[in-house]
VEXDREN-2710 file (C-alpha; in Angstrom, 1 decimal):
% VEXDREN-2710
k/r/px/py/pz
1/UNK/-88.5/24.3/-48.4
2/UNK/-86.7/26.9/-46.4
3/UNK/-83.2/25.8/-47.2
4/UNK/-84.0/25.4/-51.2
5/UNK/-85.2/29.2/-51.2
6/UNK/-81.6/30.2/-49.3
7/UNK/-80.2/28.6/-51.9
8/UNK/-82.0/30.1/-54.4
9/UNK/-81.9/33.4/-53.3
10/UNK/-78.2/33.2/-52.6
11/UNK/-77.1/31.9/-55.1
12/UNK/-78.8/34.4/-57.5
13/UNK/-77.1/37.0/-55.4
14/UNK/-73.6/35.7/-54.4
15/UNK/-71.5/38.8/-56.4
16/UNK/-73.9/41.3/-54.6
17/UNK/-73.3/39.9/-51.2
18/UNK/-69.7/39.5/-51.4
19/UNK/-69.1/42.9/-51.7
20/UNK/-70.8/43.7/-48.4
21/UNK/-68.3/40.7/-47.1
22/UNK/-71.3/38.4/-46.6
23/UNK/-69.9/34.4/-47.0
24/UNK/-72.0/31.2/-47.7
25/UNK/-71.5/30.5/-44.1
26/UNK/-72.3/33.6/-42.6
27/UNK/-75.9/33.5/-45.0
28/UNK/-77.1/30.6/-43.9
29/UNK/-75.8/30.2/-40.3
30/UNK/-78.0/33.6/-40.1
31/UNK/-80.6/32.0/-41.8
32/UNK/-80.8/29.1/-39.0
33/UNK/-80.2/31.6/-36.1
34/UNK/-82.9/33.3/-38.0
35/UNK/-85.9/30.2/-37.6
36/UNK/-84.4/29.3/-34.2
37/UNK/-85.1/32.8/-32.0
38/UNK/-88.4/32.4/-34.7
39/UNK/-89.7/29.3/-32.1
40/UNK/-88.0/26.5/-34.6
41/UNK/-84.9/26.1/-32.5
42/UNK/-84.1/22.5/-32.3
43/UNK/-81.6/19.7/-30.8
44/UNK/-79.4/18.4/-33.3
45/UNK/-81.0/15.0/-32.6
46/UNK/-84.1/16.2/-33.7
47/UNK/-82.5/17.2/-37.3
48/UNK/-83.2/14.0/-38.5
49/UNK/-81.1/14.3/-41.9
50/UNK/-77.8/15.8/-39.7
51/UNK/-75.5/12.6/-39.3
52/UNK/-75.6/11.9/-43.1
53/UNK/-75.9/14.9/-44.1
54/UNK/-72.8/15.9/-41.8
55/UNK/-71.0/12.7/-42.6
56/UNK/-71.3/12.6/-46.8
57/UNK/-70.2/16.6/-46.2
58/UNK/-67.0/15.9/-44.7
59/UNK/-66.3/12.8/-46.7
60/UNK/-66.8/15.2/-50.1
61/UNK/-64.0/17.6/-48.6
62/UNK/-62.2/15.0/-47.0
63/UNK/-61.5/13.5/-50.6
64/UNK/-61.7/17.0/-52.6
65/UNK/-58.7/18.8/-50.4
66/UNK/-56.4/15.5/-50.5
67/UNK/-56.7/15.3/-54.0
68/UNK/-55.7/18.6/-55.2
69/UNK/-53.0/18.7/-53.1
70/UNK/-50.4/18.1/-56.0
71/UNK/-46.8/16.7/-55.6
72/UNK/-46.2/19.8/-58.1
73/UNK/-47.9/22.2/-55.4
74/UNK/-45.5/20.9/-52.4
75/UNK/-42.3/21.1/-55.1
76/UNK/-42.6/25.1/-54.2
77/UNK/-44.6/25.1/-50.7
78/UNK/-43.6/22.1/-49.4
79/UNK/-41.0/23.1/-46.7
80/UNK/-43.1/26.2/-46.0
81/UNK/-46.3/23.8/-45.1
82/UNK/-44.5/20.8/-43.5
83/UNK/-42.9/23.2/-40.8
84/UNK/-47.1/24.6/-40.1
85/UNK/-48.1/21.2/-40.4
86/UNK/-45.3/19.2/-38.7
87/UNK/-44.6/21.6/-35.9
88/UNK/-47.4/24.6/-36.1
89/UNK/-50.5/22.0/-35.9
90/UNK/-49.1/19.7/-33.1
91/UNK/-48.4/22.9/-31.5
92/UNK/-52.0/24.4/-31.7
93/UNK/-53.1/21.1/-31.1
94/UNK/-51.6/21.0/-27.5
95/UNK/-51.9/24.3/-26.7
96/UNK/-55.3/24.4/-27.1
97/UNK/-55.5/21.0/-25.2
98/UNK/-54.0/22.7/-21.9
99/UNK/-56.0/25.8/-22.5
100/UNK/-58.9/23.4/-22.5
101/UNK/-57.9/21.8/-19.4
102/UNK/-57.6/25.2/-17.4
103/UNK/-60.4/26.6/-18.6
104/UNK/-62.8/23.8/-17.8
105/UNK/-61.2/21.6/-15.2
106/UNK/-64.6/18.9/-14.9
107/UNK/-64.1/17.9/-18.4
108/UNK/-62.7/14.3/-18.9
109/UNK/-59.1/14.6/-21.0
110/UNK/-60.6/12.9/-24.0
111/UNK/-63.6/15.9/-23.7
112/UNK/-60.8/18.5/-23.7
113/UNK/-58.6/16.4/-26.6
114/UNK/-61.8/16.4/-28.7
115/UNK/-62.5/20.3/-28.3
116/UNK/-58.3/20.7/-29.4
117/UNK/-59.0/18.7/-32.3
118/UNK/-62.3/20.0/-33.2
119/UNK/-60.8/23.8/-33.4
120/UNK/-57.6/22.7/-35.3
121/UNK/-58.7/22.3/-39.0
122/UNK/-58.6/25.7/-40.9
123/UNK/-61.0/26.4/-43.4
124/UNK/-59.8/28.5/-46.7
125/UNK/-63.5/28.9/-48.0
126/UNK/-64.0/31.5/-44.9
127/UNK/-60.9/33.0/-46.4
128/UNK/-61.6/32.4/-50.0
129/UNK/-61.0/36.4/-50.7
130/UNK/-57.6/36.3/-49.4
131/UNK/-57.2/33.0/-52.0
132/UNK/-58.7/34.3/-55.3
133/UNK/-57.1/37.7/-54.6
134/UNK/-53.7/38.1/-56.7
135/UNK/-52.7/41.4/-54.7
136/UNK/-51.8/38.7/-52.6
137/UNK/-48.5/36.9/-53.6
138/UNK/-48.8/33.3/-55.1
139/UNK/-46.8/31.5/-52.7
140/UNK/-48.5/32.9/-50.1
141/UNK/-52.0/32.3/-51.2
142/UNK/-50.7/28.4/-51.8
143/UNK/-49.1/27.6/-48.8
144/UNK/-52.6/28.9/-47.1
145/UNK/-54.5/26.6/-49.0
146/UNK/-52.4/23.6/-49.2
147/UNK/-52.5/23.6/-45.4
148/UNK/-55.7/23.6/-45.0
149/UNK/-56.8/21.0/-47.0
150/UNK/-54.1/19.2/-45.3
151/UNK/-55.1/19.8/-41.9
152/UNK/-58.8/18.5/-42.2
153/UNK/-57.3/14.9/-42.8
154/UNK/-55.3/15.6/-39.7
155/UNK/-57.6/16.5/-37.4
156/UNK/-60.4/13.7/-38.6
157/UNK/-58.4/11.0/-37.0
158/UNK/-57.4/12.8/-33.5
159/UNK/-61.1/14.2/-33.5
160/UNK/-62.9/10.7/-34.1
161/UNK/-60.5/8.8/-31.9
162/UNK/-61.3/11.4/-28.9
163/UNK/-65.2/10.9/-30.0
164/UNK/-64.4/6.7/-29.7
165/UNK/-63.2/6.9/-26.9
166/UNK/-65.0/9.0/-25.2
167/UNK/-68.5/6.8/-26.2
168/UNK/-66.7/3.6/-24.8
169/UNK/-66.5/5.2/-21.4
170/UNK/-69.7/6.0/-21.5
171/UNK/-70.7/2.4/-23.1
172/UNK/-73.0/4.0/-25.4
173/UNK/-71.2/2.2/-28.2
174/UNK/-70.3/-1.5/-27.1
175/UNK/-67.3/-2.6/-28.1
176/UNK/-66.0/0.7/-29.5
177/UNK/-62.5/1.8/-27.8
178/UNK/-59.5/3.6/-28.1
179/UNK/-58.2/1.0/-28.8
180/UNK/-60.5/-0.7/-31.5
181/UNK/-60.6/3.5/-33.2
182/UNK/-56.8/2.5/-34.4
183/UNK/-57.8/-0.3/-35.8
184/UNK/-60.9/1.7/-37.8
185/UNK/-58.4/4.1/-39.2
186/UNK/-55.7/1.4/-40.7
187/UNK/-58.7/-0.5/-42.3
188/UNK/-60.1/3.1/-43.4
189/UNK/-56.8/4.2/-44.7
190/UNK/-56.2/0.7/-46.5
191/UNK/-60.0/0.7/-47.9
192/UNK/-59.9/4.5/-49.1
193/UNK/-56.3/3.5/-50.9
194/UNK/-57.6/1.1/-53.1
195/UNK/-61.1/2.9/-54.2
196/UNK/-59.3/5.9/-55.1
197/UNK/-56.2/4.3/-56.6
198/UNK/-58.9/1.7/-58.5
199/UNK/-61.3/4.3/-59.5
200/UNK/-58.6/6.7/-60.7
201/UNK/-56.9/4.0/-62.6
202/UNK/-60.5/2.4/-64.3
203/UNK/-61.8/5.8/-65.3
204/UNK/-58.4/7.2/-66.6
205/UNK/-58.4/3.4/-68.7
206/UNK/-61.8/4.5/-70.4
207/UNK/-60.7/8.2/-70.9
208/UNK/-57.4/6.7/-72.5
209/UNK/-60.0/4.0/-74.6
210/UNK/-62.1/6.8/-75.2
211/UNK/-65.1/4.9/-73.5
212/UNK/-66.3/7.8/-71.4
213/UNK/-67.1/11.4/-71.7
214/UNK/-65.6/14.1/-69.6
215/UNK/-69.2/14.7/-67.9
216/UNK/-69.3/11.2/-67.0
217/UNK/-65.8/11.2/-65.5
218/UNK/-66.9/13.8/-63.5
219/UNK/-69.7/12.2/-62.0
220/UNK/-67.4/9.2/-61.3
221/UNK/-64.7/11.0/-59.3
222/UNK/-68.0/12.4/-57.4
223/UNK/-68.9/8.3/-56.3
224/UNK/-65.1/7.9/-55.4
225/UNK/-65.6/9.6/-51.7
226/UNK/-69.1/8.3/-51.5
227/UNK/-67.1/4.5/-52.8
228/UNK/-64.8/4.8/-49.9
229/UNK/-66.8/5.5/-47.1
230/UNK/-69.2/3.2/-47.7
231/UNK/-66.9/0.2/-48.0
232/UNK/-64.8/1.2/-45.1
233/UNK/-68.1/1.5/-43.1
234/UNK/-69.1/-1.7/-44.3
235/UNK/-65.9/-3.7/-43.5
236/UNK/-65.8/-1.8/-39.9
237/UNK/-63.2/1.1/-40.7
238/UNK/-63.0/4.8/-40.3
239/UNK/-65.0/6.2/-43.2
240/UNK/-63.2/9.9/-42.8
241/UNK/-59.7/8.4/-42.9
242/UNK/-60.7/6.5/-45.9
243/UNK/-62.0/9.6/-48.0
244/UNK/-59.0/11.1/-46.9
245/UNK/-57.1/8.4/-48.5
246/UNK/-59.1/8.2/-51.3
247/UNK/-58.3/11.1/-52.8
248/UNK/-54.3/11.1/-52.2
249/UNK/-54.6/8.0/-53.8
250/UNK/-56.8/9.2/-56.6
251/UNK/-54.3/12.3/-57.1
252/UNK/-51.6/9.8/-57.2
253/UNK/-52.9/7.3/-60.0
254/UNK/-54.6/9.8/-62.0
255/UNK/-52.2/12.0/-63.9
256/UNK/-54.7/13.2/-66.6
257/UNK/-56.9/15.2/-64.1
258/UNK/-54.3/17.8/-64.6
259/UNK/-55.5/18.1/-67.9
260/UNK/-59.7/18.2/-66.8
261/UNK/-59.7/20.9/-65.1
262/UNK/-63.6/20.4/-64.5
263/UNK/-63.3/16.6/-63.1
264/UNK/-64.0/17.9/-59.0
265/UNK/-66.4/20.6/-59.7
266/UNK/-69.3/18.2/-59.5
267/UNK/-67.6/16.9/-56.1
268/UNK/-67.0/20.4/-55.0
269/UNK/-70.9/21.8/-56.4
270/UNK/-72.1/18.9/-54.0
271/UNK/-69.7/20.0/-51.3
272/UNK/-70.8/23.4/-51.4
273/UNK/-74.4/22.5/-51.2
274/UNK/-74.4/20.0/-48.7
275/UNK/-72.0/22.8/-46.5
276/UNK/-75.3/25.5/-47.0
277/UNK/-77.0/22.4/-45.4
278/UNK/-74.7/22.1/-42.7
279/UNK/-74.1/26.1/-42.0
280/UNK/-78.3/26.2/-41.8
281/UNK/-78.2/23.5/-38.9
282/UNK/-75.2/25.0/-37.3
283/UNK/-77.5/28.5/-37.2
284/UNK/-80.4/26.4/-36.2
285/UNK/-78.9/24.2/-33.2
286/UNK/-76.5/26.0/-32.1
287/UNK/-76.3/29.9/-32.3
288/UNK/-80.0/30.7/-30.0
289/UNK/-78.5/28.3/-27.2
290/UNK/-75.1/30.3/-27.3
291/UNK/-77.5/33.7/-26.3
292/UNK/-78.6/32.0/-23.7
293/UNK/-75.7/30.1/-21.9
294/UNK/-72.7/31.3/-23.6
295/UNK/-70.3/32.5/-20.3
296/UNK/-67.0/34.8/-19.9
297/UNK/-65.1/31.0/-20.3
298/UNK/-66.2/30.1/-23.4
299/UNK/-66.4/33.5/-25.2
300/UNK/-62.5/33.8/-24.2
301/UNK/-61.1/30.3/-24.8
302/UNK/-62.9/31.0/-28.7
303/UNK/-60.7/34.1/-28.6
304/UNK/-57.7/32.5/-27.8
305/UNK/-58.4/29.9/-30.2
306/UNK/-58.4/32.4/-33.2
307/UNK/-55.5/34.4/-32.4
308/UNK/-52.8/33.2/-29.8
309/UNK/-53.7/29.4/-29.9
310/UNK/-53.1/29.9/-33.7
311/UNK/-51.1/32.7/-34.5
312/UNK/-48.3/31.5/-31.9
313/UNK/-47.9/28.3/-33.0
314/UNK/-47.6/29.3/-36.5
315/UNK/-45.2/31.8/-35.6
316/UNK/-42.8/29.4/-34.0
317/UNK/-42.7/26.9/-36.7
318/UNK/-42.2/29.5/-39.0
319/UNK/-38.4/30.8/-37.1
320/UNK/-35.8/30.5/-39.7
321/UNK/-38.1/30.2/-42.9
322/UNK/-37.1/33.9/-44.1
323/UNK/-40.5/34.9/-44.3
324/UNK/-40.8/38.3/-43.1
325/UNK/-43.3/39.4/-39.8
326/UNK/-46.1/41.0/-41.6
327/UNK/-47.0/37.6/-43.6
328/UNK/-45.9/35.2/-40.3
329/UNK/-48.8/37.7/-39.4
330/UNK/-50.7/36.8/-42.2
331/UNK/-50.6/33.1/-42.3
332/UNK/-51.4/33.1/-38.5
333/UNK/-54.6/35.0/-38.8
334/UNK/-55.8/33.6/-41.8
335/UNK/-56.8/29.7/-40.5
336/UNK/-60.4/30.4/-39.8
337/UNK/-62.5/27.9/-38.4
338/UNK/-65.7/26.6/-40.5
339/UNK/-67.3/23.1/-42.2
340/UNK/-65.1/20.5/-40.7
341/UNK/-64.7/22.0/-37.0
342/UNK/-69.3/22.4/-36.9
343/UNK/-69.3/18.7/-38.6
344/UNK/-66.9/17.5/-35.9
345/UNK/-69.3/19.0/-33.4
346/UNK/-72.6/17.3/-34.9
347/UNK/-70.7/13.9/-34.8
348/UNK/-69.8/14.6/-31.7
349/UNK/-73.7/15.3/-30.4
350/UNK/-74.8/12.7/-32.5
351/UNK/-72.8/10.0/-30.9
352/UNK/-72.1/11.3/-27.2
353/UNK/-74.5/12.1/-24.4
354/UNK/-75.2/16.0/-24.4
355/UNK/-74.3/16.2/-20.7
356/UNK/-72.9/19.5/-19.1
357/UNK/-69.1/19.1/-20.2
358/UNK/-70.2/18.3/-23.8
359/UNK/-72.5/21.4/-23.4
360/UNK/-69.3/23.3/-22.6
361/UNK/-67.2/21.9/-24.7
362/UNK/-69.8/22.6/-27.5
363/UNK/-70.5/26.5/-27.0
364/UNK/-66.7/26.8/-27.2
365/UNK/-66.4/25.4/-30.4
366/UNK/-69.7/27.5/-31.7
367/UNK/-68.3/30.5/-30.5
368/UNK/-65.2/29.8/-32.2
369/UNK/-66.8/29.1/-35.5
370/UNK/-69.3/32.0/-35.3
371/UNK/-66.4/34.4/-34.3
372/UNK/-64.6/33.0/-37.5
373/UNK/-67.2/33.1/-39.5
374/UNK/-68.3/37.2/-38.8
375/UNK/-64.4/38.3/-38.4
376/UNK/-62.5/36.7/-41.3
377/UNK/-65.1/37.0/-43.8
378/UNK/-65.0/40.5/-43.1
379/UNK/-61.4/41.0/-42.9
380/UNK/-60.6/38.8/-45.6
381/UNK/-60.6/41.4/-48.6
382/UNK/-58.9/44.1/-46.7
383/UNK/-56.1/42.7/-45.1
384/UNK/-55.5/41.0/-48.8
385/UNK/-55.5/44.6/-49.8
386/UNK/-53.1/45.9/-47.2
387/UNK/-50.8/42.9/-47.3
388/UNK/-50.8/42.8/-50.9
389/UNK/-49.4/46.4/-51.2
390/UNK/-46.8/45.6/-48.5
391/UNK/-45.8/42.6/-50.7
392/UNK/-45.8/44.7/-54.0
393/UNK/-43.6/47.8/-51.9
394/UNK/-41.0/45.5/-50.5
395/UNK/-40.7/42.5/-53.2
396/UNK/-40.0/39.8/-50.3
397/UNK/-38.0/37.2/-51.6
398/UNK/-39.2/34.3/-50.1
399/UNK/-42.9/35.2/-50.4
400/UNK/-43.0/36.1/-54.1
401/UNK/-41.6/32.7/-54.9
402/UNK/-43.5/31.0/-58.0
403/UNK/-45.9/28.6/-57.1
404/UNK/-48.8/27.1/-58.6
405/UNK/-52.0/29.4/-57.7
406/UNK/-54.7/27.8/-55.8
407/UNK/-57.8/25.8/-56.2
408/UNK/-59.6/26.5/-53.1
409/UNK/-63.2/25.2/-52.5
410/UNK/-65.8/27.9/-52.5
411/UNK/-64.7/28.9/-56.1
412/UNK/-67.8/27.9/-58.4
413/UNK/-70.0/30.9/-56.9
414/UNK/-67.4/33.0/-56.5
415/UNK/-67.0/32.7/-60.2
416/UNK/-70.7/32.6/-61.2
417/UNK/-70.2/28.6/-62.6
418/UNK/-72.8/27.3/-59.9
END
């Protein structure tokens, strides 16, 4: 009852909101903090709904960001996002790994793997002003976009395999290994190929036939996700790696979604919802416990985490592109942490014993989102602002590039069609 009046009431006042910087994310997760100092604070266990409601979340955006990453997107961004995402994310990935492993010596390596691979996907709804704003150059605003709904399929694999393994040393899951993870993810990547190459081929046979309507197709592309979890569940795969699949595949056999503009807004309207869901627990679970046992180490590895753990790594696989400092600046800043990192974290107390280097591990990642959440939906419309000008002064070359403009989730309220 709670959560359908937030939803109600924000969604009737999204425009109002957003000009006093207040996200989704930050509405609800204040919500939840809200009933939890209220006395309804509870362990994510005791969220019955969390697990599917976490796991059909990041299965939705799993699918959604692979699929409209378009080979005509990379034509203009591509070299731009392979150097963040072939040398920048290993390089965060690592970093924060060793940070990890300094910082909280006790934890096991696959504890301290899990909390680098938790904090590594970037989340361009936190940022979604910096995406919809055109002050901000095109290319830019693409290359920040494709790279993040790259990165979630990235980090789904490193983040569940840590979470594997980690439950076979505990033998809380017989059978399940390090080992048998990497055979989850090639049955999950082979399973999630053929639902979204077959779905994309069958429903783009009856648009050709003229057997379907373009409502109905959108509802079809919604089961596609829902289609390839399910059967790589079923036949003993990786779900996540399958959804992730599924919709490169889908984006590959499906050449007339380019012209249906509206066949993911059902997928991303279900996304969006179920993330309000998520956000609510995430204020619920997690942000009373981080008053009460948050310390100096896990307040300054989520610092880190946002600026030098990111920004560095960014910088460095960015030497010799020809951008120019103040966007290196930019793009380094602007990978906020949100929905996949918290639904990482509910898997991750879901599936593992909450013992004290989980509980570590677990404020650190909190404080990371909670910082991300507060400082980039705040800084989001400024900095757009100020960087836009700088690019409109100065007329970069590289920067101002064409490129396709983005798609980024988050958009339907932003634009009122929610």
């Amino acid at each position: 009852m709670v959560f359908a009046c937030l939803v109600l009431a924000y969604t009737a006042s999204s425009r109002s909101l957003g000009r006093f910087h207040v996200t989704a994310p930050l509405a609800f997760a204040a919500g939840g903090a809200a009933l939890g100092f209220a006395g309804q604070a509870q362990t994510a266990q005791e969220v019955v709904w969390v697990k599917l409601v976490a796991a059909l979340t990041l299965a939705l955006i799993l699918f959604h960001d692979a699929a409209q990453v378009r080979p005509r997107d990379l034509r203009s961004v591509g070299p731009l996002v392979a150097r963040m995402l072939l040398v920048g994310w290993p390089l965060t990935v690592l970093a924060s790994y060793l940070t990890a492993r300094v910082f909280f010596p006790d934890q096991p390596a696959m504890l301290a793997l899990l909390l680098a691979a938790a904090l590594a996907p970037t989340d361009a709804g936190l940022g979604a002003a910096t995406l919809v704003n055109p002050a901000v150059p095109v290319r830019v605003r693409a290359v920040l976009n494709v790279e993040s709904g790259l990165n979630d399929g990235l980090a789904a694999p490193l983040a569940l395999f840590a979470i594997a393994a980690l439950a076979g040393a505990e033998s809380l899951r017989p059978g399940v290994s390090a080992a048998g993870a990497l055979g989850e993810f090639a049955l999950g990547a082979l399973t999630g190929g053929v639902a979204g190459a077959g779905g994309g081929a069958l429903l783009g046979w009856s648009r050709g036939h003229a057997m379907s309507t373009v409502s109905a197709r959108a509802l079809g592309v919604f089961t596609l996700p829902v289609l390839a979890y399910g059967s790589a569940e079923l036949a003993h795969g990786n779900g996540f790696v399958a959804a992730f699949v599924a919709g490169m595949a889908f984006a590959a056999s499906s050449r007339w979604m380019h012209e249906e503009k509206s066949v993911f807004e059902l997928t991303e309207a279900s996304a969006e919802l179920l993330g309000f869901g998520v956000w609510l627990v995430f204020g619920l679970v997690a942000v009373p416990r981080l008053w009460e046992a948050a310390g100096w180490r896990e307040v300054l590895y989520a610092l880190l985490s946002l600026t030098v753990l990111r920004m560095l790594p960014v910088a460095v696989s960015l030497l010799g592109s020809g951008l120019r400092p103040p966007t290196v600046l930019f793009l380094g800043w602007f990978g906020p942490r949100g929905l996949a990192t918290v639904v990482f974290a509910l898997l991750a107390i879901e599936t593992l014993e909450v013992d004290q280097a989980l509980r570590h591990a677990l404020l650190a990642v909190s404080l990371t989102v909670l910082f991300s959440v507060v400082a980039h939906g705040a800084s989001a419309e400024p900095l757009a602002r100020r960087y836009g000008a700088w690019a409109e002064r100065h007329q970069p070359p590289v920067e101002t590039g064409s490129a396709r403009e983005p798609q980024p989730r988050g958009r339907l309220v932003r634009r009122g069609r929610l």
